[in-house]
Every structure is written in structure tokens, then in C-alpha cells.
N, C-alpha and C positions, 0 to 999 in steps of 0.2 A: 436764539434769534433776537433781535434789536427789538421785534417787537412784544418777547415778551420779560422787560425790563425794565422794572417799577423806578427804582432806584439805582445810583451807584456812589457809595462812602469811602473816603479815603482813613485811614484811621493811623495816623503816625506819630503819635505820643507814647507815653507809657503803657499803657493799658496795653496795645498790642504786641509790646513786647513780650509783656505777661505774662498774654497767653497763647501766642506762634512762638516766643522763644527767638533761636537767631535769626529765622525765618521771616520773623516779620523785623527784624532788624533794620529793615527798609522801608518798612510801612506797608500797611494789607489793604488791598482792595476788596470791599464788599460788595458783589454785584446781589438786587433781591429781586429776585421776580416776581411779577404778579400772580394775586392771587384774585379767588374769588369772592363775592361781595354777597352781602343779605338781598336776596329777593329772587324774582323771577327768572329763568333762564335769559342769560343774553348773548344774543347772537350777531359777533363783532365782524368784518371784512376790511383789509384792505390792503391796496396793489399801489403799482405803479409798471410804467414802462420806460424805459430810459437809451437813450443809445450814446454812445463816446467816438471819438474820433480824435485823431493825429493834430492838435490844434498849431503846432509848427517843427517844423524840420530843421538839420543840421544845414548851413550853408556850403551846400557842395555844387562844383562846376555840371551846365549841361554839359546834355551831348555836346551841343556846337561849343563851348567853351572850352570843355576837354582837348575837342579836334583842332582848334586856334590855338592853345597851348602847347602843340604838338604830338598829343596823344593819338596814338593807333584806331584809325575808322574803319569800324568792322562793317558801318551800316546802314545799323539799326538804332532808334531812338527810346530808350527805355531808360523809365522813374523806377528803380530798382523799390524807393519804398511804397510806391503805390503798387507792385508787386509782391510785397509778403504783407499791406495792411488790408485793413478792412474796416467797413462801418461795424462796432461791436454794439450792438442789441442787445438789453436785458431787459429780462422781468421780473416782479416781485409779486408775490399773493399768499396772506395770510387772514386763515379764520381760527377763530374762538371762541368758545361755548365757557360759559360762565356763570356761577348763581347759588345756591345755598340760601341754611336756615341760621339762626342764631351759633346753633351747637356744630353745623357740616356747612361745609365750604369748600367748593371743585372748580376748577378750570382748568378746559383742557382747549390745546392749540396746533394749528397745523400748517408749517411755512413749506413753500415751495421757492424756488431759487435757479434763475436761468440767465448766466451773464456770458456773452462773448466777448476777446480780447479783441486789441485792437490792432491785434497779430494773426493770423490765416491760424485754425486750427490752436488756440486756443480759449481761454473759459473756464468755466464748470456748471453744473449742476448742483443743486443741494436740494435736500429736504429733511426739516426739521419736525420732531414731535414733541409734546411736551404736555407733562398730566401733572397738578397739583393739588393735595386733598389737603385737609386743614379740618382737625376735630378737638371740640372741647367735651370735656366729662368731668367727675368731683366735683360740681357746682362750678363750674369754669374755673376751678384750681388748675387743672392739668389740662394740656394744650398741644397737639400730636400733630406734625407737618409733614407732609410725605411727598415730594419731588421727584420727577422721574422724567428727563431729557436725552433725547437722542437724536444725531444726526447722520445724514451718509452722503457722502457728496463724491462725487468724480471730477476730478481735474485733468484739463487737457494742457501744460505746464509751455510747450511751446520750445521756442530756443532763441532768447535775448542773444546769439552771437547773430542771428542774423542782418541787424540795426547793423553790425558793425563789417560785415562783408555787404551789405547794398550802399553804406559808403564808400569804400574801397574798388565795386567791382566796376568794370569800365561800360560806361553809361551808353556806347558804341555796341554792346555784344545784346543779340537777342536773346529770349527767355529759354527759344524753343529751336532746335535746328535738326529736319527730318526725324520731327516725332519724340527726340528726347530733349532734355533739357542741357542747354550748353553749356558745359565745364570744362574752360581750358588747360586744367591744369596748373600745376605750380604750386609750389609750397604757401601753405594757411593761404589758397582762394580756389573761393567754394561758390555756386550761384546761390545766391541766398535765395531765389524764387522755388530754387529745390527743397532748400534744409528746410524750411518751413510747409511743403508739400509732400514730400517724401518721407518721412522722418516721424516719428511719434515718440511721444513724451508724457506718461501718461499718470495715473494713482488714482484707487478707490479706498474711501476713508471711511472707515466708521468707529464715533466715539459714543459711548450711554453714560450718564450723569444720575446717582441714585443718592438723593441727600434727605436723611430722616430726622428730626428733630422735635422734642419733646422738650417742654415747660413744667414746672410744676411751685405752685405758694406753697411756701412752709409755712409763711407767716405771711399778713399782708406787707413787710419791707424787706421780707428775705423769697427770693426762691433762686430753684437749682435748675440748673439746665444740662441738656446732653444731646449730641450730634453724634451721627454719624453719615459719613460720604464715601463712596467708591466711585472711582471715576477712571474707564478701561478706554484705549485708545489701539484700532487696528489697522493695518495700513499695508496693502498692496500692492506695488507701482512696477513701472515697466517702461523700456526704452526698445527701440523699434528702429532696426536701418536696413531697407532692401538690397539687395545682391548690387540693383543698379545706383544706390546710393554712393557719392563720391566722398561724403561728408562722414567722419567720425569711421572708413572704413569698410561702408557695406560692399562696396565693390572688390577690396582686397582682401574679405575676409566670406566671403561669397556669403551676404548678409550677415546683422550682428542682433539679436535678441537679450535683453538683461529681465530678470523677472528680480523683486529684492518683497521681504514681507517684514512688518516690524509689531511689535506685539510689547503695550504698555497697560500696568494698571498702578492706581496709588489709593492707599485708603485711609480716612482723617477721624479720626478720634478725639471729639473734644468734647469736657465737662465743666462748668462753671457755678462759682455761687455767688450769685448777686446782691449785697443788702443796697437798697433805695435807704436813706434817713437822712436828716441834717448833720452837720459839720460842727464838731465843738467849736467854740470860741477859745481863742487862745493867745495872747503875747509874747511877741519876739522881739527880744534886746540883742 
């Protein structure tokens, strides 16, 4: 989460090629997170609440200009995109516990995460957790980091074709006609007040972040270090179209259901040895 993000280092010189190899051939981003601090337990909060909206539309003809143009009047007067948007509402809330001695140092945190699109039936959901210890021992020679991040969020994904069938559909045709919703048919047109209503688009995500790291002086201008990270990623999603869906087939196909799962992990292995000292002097002819 954004807010538990101390720092962020770009590192694109030598050095990271080093030690990423071709990987960082590009340059590495270091993200560091917070940690915790000498003293008393401290008990951090903070939110926010936000909302978004459609700040301007495609220049397309009303009803009455469609019907002056010559277009077929079925009616009815309908803003097809004030029909698939919406005022999108979020919220943000995050605490954190934080504090330690000279030698142990912990913070842990808790985000929660509630945004809606600016599309009927889109958004998500999230919630983050995050525990971080930090321990020194050997006379503060050695120095032992332990990270543990996880998140699980649900997204409600939507269907950006609909933007482009509430331009297209005739601004003349109502939403709703005896209880269903009106689709005249016809090749690629669809009521977008549907696909956006009818229709799901969905995915539950969950990824865990385990990153260990350990310090240690050999000397005070040399010491060694060694990380290790796993970092798993699982994913469940799902598309959804009723019997009476016209859109993508559910009606031809007497409903359409797709379930898909995806299952990712990678694990980093790095050791380094650092000397700190000054830089011979030297002449170049």
C-alpha cells in the first residue's frame, strides 16, 4: 500500500547491473518500506473519501438532432451514457502500530480499500496487511529484517465496449420495453444499458510478499549481506452472461459462464559484499 512506502530509488548505473544481471539492464527500482522507530508504541490513522465522475463526453448528436438529421424516432429520449455511468465513490483507511527498542523494531499495518468505477458495476475492493521486524544482535554487527505483505482484492472489471455502443446506439430507442431491456438487433449493436447490467466481469486476487534480510560487519569498512524474497501471486476470475443476455451470446448460447484460475510464484536470491573506504588517488595521461 502507498502508505506504507518509506522511499522509492532508481538505481541505473553500474552497480545494478552487477548485481540483477540483464535484469536490471534497464535500471531497478527499489521500493523500501517503513519501518519501525525507537520508542513508545505509535498509533498512526489515516483515510480519505473521494468520489469521480465523467468530467466530459464525446460530441455526439441529441435525440432531437439525430431525428433533424433524419434518424428513425422511436420516442423516447435517452443519454445512453448517463445510462451505464455513475457517481464512483471511494474510500481509503489505513492504521499502523509502530515502535521498538534500540535492538527490536516492529511495525505493523492495516489498509482497507473501496473504489467504484465510473461505470455501473465496476471497482474493487482491497485489503492490505503488512508486518515488519527488524533485529540487531553481535553488538549491532548483525542486523535481521523480516517483511511480510499481503493483499486480496476483488475486482468488478466492467466492459469498456460499452462507451462505444452508447455512442453508436440510437438516442431515440428506450432503455426498457415491457420489462426487458430493448435490443433491436443487428450486427455489433447491443444496448449498452444492458452489457453493463446484465453482464459480469469479475477476478479475486491474492498476492503474499515474504522478504528476509540479514546484515552483518566483518570489519568496520567491509560487511556481507544476504536476501532472500518469495513472492506468490493467485488469481481467480470469471465472466458471466444470462440466457437473456444479447451481448457476447447469452441468449444464443442459452447463457455463457467462463471461470479461468492462474497461479504465479518467483523467488530472489541475493548476496553481496560491500567494502565502504576511500578511493586511491591516481593519474590519467
Amino acid at each position: 500500500d502507498p502508505n506504507d512506502i518509506q522511499s522509492v530509488d532508481v538505481l541505473k548505473d553500474g552497480s545494478a547491473a552487477a548485481i540483477y544481471g540483464s535484469r536490471g539492464s534497464s535500471g531497478v527500482i527499489l521500493v523500501t518500506t517503513k519501518k519501525g522507530s525507537v520508542g513508545n508504541a505509535r498509533i498512526n490513522y489515516n483515510g480519505y473519501y473521494s468520489v469521480e465522475n465523467i468530467a466530459r463526453t464525446p460530441a455526439i448528436s441529441t435525440a432531437d438532432e439525430f431525428v433533424a438529421a433524419g434518424g428513425t424516432d422511436i420516442g423516447a429520449r435517452t443519454d445512453w451514457y448517463d445510462e451505464i455511468s455513475q457517481l464512483g465513490r471511494g474510500q481509503a483507511h489505513n492504521v499502523s502500530l509502530s515502535g521498538g527498542t534500540e535492538s527490536t523494531r516492529y511495525r505493523a499495518s492495516f489498509n482497507y480499500r473501496d473504489q467504484e468505477g465510473v461505470v455501473l458495476n465496476t471497482g474493487f475492493d482491497q485489503i492490505n496487511g503488512g508486518l515488519s521486524i527488524s533485529q540487531k544482535a553481535i553488538d549491532d554487527r548483525l542486523t535481521v529484517n523480516l517483511n511480510y505483505l499481503v493483499t486480496k482484492r476483488n475486482n468488478d472489471y466492467g466492459f469498456p465496449e460499452a462507451f462505444r455502443y452508447a455512442t453508436v446506439f440510437n438516442p431515440t430507442s428506450p432503455v426498457m420495453r415491457d420489462g426487458v431491456f430493448n435490443e433491436p438487433g443487428g450486427f455489433d449493436l447491443f444496448n449498452p444499458a444492458a452489457i453493463v447490467r446484465q453482464n459480469r466481469s469479475e477476478s479475486e486476487v491474492t498476492e503474499n510478499l515474504l522478504n528476509a534480510y540479514a546484515e552483518f560487519s566483518l570489519l568496520p569498512a567491509l560487511k556481507i549481506t544476504g536476501q532472500f524474497a518469495r513472492q506468490t501471486k493467485s488469481e481467480f476470475a470469471g465472466e458471466f452472461y444470462p440466457n437473456n443476455a444479447l451481448y457476447r451470446g447469452g441468449v444464443a448460447r442459452n447463457g455463457v459462464a467462463r471461470r479461468g484460475t492462474f497461479e504465479n510464484s518467483s523467488n530472489l536470491y541475493e548476496s553481496t559484499l560491500v567494502y565502504i573506504g576511500e578511493a586511491s588517488n591516481f593519474t590519467y595521461n
